[in-house]
Each structure stands twice: as structure tokens, then as C-alpha cells.
C-alpha positions in Angstrom: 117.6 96.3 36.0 120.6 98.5 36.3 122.3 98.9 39.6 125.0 101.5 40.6 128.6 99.8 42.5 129.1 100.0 44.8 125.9 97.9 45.7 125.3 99.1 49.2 126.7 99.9 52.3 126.5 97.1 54.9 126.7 97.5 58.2 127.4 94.3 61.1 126.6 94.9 64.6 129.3 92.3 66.2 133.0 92.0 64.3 133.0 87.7 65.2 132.9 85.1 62.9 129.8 85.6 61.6 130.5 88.8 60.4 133.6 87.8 59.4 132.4 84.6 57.2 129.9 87.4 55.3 132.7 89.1 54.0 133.4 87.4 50.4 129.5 88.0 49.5 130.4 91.2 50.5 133.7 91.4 48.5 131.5 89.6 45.4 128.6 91.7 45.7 130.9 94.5 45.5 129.3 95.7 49.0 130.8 97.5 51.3 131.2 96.3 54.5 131.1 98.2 57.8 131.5 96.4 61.3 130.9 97.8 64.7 132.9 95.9 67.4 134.4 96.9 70.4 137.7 94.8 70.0 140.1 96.7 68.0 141.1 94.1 64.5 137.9 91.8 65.4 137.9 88.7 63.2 135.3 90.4 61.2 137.5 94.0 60.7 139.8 92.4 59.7 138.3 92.3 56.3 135.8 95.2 56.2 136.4 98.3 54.4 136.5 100.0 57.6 135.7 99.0 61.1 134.0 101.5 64.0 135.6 100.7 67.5 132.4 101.0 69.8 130.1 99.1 72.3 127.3 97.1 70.9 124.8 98.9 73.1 126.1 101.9 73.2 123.7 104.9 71.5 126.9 107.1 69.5 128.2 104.1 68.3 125.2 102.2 66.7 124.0 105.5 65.2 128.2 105.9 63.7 127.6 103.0 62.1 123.8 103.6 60.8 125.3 107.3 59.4 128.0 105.2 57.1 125.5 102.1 56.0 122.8 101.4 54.1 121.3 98.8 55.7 122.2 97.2 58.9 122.3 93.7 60.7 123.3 91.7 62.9 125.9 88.8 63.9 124.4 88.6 67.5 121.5 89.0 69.8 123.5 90.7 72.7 123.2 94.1 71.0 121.1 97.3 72.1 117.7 96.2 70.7 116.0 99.5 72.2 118.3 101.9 70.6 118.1 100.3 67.1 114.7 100.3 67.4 114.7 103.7 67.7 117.0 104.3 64.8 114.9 102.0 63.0 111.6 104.3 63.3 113.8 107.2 62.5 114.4 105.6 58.6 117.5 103.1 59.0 116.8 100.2 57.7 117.4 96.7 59.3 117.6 93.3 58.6 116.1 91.3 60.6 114.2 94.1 62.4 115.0 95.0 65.7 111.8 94.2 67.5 112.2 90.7 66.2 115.8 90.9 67.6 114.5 92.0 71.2 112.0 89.1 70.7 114.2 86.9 70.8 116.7 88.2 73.5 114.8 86.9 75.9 114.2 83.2 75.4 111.1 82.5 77.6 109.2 85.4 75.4 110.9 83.4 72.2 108.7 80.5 74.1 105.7 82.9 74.9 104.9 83.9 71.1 105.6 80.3 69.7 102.7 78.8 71.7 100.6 82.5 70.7 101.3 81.5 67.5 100.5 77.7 67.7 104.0 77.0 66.6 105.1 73.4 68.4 107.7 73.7 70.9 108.5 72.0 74.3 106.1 72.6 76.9 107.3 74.9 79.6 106.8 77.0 82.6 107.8 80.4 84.0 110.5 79.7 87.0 110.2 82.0 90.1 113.5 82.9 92.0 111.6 81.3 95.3 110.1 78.3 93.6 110.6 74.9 95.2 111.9 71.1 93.9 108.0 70.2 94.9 107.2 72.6 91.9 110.0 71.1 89.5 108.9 67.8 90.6 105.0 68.6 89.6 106.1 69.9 85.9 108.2 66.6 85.7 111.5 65.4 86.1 114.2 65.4 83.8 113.7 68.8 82.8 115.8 71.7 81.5 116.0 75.0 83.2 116.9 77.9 80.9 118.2 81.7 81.9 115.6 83.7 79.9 118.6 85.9 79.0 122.5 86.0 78.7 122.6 82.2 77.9 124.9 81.5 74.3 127.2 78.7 73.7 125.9 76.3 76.3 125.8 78.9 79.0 122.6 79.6 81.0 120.9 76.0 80.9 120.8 73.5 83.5 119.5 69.9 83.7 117.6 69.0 86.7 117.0 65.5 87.4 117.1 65.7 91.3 117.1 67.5 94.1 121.0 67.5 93.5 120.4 69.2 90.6 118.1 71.4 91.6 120.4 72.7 94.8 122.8 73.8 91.9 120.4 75.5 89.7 120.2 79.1 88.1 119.7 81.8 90.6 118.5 84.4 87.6 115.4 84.8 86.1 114.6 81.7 84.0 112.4 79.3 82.9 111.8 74.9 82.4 111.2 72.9 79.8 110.5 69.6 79.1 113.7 67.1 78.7 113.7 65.9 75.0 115.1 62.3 75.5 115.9 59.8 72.7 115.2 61.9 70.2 117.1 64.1 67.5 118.3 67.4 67.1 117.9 68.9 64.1 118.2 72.7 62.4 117.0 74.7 59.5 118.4 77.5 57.8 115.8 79.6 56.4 116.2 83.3 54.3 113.5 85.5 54.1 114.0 88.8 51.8 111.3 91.4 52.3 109.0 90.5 49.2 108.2 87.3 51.6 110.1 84.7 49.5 111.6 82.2 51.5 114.4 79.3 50.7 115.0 76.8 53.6 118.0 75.0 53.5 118.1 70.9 54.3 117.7 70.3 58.2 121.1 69.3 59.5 121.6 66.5 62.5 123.4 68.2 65.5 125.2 66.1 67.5 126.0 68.4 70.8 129.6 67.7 73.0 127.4 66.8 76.4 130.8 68.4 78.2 130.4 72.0 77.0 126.7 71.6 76.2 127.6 73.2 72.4 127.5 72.0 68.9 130.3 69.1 68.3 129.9 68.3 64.7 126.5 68.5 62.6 125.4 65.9 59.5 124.1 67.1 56.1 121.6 66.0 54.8 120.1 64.9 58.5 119.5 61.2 59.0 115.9 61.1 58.6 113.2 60.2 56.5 112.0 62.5 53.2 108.6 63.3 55.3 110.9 64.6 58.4 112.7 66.9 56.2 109.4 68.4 54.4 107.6 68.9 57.7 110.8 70.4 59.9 111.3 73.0 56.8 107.6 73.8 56.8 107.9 74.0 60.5 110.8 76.5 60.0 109.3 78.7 57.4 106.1 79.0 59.4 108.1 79.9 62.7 110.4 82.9 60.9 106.9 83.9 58.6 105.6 84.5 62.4 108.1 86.9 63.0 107.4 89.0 60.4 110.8 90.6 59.0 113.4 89.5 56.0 116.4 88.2 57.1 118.6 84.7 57.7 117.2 83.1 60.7 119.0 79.8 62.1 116.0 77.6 62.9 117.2 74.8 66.1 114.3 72.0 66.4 113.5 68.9 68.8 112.6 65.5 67.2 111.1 63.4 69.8 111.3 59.9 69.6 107.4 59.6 68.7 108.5 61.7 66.0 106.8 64.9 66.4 108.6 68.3 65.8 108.9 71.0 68.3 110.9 74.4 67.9 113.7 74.9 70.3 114.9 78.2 69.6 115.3 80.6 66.8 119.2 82.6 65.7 118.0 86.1 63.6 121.8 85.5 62.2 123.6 83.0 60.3 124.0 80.6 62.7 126.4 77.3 63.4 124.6 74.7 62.2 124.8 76.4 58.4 128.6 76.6 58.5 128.8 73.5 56.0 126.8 75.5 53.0 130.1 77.2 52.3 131.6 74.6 50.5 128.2 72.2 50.3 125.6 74.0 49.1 124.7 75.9 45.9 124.4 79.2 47.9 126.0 79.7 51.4 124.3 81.3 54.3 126.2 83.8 54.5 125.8 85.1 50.5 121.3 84.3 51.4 121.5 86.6 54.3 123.1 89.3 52.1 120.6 89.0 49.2 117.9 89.1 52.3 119.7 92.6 53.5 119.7 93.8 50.2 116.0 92.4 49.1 117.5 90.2 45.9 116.3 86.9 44.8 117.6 84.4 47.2 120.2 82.1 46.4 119.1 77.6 45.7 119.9 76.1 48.7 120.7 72.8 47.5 123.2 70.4 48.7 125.9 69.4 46.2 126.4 66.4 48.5 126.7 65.2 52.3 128.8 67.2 54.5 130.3 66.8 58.7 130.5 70.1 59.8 132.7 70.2 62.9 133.5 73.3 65.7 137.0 73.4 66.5 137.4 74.8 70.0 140.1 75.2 72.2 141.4 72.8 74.1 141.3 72.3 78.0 144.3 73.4 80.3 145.8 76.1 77.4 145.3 79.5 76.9 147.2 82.5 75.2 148.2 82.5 71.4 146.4 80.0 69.1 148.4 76.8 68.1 146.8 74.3 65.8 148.3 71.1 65.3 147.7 68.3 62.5 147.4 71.0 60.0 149.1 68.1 57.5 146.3 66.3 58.1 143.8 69.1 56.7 146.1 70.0 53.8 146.4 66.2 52.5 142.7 66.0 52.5 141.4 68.1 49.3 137.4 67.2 50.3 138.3 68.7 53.8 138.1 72.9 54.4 139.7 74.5 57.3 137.6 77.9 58.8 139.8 79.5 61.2 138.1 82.4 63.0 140.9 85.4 63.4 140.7 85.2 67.3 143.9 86.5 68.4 143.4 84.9 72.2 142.7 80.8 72.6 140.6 79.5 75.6 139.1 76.1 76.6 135.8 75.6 74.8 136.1 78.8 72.7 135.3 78.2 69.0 138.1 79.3 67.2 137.3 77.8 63.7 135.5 75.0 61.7 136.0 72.1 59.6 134.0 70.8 56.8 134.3 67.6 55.0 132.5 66.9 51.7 131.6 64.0 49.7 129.5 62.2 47.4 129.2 59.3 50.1 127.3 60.6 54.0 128.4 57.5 55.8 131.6 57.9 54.2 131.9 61.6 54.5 131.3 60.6 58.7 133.6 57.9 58.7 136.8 60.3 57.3 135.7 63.0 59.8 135.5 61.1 62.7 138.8 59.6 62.1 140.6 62.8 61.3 139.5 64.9 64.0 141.3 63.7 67.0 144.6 64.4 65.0 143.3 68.1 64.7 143.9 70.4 68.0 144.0 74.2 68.9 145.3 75.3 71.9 147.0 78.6 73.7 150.8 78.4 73.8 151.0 78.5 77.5 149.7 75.6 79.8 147.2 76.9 82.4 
């Protein structure tokens, strides 16, 4: 099969990391790459061939960047769903599509068409804005308390496990769930191209900072037995063949401590927890979600080996320029890879990079991140 260069024109809605870690398949592929992002020199822009300066849910600019690609996706959910929708029907093709995008905007419709389509996940319940503790107290206490929209990065959720709680819950239109305690969470990255082949990736053990309520470091392969891995990557392929559309979807699960499997939520992007198949797997994320946008044969997903994959985020009581310090330490370490993310402003909590450690060895591989990472920092210049 003969294919004219360049391959295609690619188009990113959202210029962040995620876009930004796409671009050497891009660069391999000989694709060029397109962002839309209303930051002027986003982290992504800074390596695309060109970058449009525009709102993500603005009408003229999702249909500049549809005139100057090929294909389009996506390296967030908080993007104009309707609008590329109708760009969608009117030819312009897009990976994942935008219904399944507006799907899963909302998280308690995410919910609503896992239990339509007998998919295991947590139970919940729809959460009015005048409900009462009593009502809480009924569905069963701990429980979580989600914003059906808005909520990323450990904003919009809330535990309640008292009338305390409850007093300082979500005034916005949410929902509960069950509270998964003593159990595991896990994630699967799955890539689905549009002739329905689908690779899944090894699930990953998350271990989340309880403080920002976001991913602290992640363990590949996951520690769990060989049937725990089959059935949470047949669990993820079944959940992203329910949504009907190619694509990379990052696939976040519950393991309870009787064992069973339940679906948290779904990412239609690359997603955190497959940051580590850069340098630990046979073919990255990022590189499967470009053969997906493009339709190709998608990439083995092996593991060369066990990985910590680790969010650097900015520390407390800083903000302004970013500063990173032990940098030594990274550079002495030849099985460790610093990600930084192109973010020209540092603030507490914000994920400004990764770090990946590799080896042969998992308990190893833990033991050398663990006791590097408190020697790495990044901070803003100026004290708060």
C-alpha cells in the first residue's frame, strides 16, 4: 500500500500536554499537526506545525481548525461537543466521535449508559439540589458525591461520611456513589481504530495523593493476579466497544476488596495513567491514538518491563516561573525519564511534568522511585 507524505493533517482540540506528548508520532509519522488552544505558545504549539489561537467552544474556531485538518481529536472533554458534532455530520472526520465526547461530559450520563449497557460500575443515585442527609444516609454512608460536570483533576468530588460532610457538599448538579474501600485502583489503556481492532494495554495500579485527590504515582504491571488483569482488560474493551467510535480511551476501574471489577470512569484521550508507555512499552499511547485517528494497524502494547510512573506538580506556597530542583538526581539516573510539560506559569497542585522509572525489577523499580522523589521539586520563583 502506497501512501502520499505528508500522511495527514491532524488536528488537537486543547494545546496541553497531551497534545503536546503526540507530537513525535506526529513528527515520525510525518503528520502534520495542527492545535487549537486559546493560550498563545500552549505546551502543545510549541511543537505543531502551526497553532490556531481560539476558544475550545467557540464555532469559527473549531471549524478554522477542521478547514486545515484531516482528521480531528481531542486532548480534553471541556470542548464544544455540539458544534463538533455538527461539523461532524457536515463530513469532518473525528476521532473519538463527538457524541461519544458529549457522552462523556457529563459523568452521571457516563454512569447512566454503563448500567444500560450492563457494564459493572459503582452503584449510584441521581442527587437533587434539595435532597436531605436522611437521603444520603438511606443510599449508605461513606459515599462519594460527584459534580455531573466541570469536575477534572480531583475537582468536583466530595466524600461524605457525616452530616459534617454533608453541610460542606456540592451545591451543583451531581450525583453519589458508593465509597470503594480497601480495594484497588486500577486503569486500562485501550485503542480502538475504526475496523474495530482493539489493543489494551496492562492495567496500571494508581495510587492517588488523598491531599489533591489526583494521581500520585501509578505501578506497571499492576499488582494483581494474571486473572485480574484478563478480566479488567476484557472489562475495558467491552466498555469503549459500547461506545461505538475508534479512538484511545483511558479506561479508570474500582477493584473491591471481594475482588469484583466496576468501571469508574472513561478518558476519550490519552490519559495519565498511560504516561509510562513512553519509555515502557513497545508502542506508546500517544503513537496507538494516532494510528486510531489515522485507521492503521495498532501498535503491541507490551511492557518491556515494570515502570513507577509519577505526576510532578507544583509545590504548595509558590507560584510564578517554574523552578525544578534535584535535576542531578534525574540526570545520574539513566533508567529514570524526566517529562516536563512547557507550562510557562507554576501553581500548587498543577501537573507540570512526569517522571518515569524503568527496570527489569517492579519492587525494585518502586523502591528507586520512592526514594528519589522527595529530592525532586517544582515550584514558582516567588513565595505566595
Amino acid at each position: 500500500m502506497a501512501s502520499t507524505l505528508p500522511l495527514a493533517r491532524l488536528g488537537i482540540v486543547g494545546g496541553g500536554q497531551l497534545a503536546r506528548m503526540m507530537a513525535p508520532a506526529c513528527s515520525a509519522h510525518q503528520v502534520q499537526l495542527t492545535i487549537l488552544d486559546p493560550e498563545p505558545d500552549s505546551p502543545a504549539g510549541q511543537f505543531a506545525h502551526a497553532q490556531i489561537e481560539g476558544a475550545l467552544h467557540d464555532s469559527e474556531s473549531l471549524a478554522a481548525l477542521c478547514r486545515v485538518s484531516d482528521v480531528v481529536t481531542f486532548d480534553l472533554e471541556d470542548i464544544g461537543a455540539d458544534i463538533l458534532m455538527t461539523l461532524a455530520d457536515q463530513g469532518m472526520t473525528m476521532v473519538p466521535s463527538p457524541e461519544v465526547v458529549k457522552l462523556i461530559q457529563n459523568k452521571q450520563v457516563q454512569k447512566q449508559h454503563y448500567q444500560a449497557h450492563g457494564i459493572a460500575t459503582a452503584p449510584f443515585m441521581p442527587l437533587a439540589l434539595d435532597a436531605t442527609f436522611e437521603t444520603v444516609e438511606a443510599f449508605g454512608l461513606p459515599c462519594v458525591q460527584k459534580a455531573c460536570v466541570g469536575g477534572y483533576d480531583g475537582r468536583g468530588v466530595h466524600i461524605i461520611r457525616n452530616r459534617t460532610d454533608w453541610d460542606r457538599r456540592l451545591m451543583t448538579e451531581s450525583f453519589i456513589e458508593a465509597f470503594v474501600s480497601g480495594g484497588m485502583e486500577l486503569a486500562v489503556m485501550v485503542a480502538r481504530n475504526a475496523h474495530g481492532e482493539m489493543a489494551a494495554y496492562d492495567p496500571v495500579e494508581m495510587v492517588v495523593d488523598p491531599d489533591l485527590n489526583l494521581l500520585d504515582y501509578l505501578l506497571a504491571p499492576a499488582r494483581v493476579p494474571a486473572e485480574t488483569v484478563e478480566a479488567a482488560q476484557a472489562l475495558a474493551k467491552a466498555t469503549v466497544a459500547s461506545f461505538n467510535s475508534p479512538g484511545l480511551y483511558g479506561v479508570e476501574l474500582f477493584l473491591t476488596a471481594e475482588g469484583d471489577l466496576w468501571v469508574n470512569e472513561v478518558a476519550p484521550r490519552a490519559h495519565n495513567s498511560g504516561h509510562h508507555t513512553i519509555e515502557a512499552c513497545v508502542t506508546s499511547q500517544f503513537e496507538n491514538q494516532l494510528r486510531a485517528c489515522l485507521n492503521l494497524p495498532l501498535g503491541d502494547t507490551a511492557l518491556r518491563g515494570a515502570a513507577v510512573m509519577m505526576n510532578l506538580v507544583g509545590e504548595p506556597d509558590y507560584e510564578g516561573p517554574p523552578v525544578i530542583e534535584g535535576l542531578d538526581v534525574l540526570l545520574a539516573d539513566a533508567d529514570c525519564h524526566l517529562h516536563l510539560y512547557g507550562k510557562s506559569l507554576c501553581r500548587p497542585g498543577r501537573k507540570m511534568g512526569h517522571i518515569t522509572w524503568v527496570g527489569s525489577d517492579r519492587e525494585a523499580v518502586i523502591a528507586r522511585a520512592l526514594a528519589q522523589r522527595d529530592r525532586i521539586k517544582i515550584r514558582g520563583a516567588e513565595s505566595l
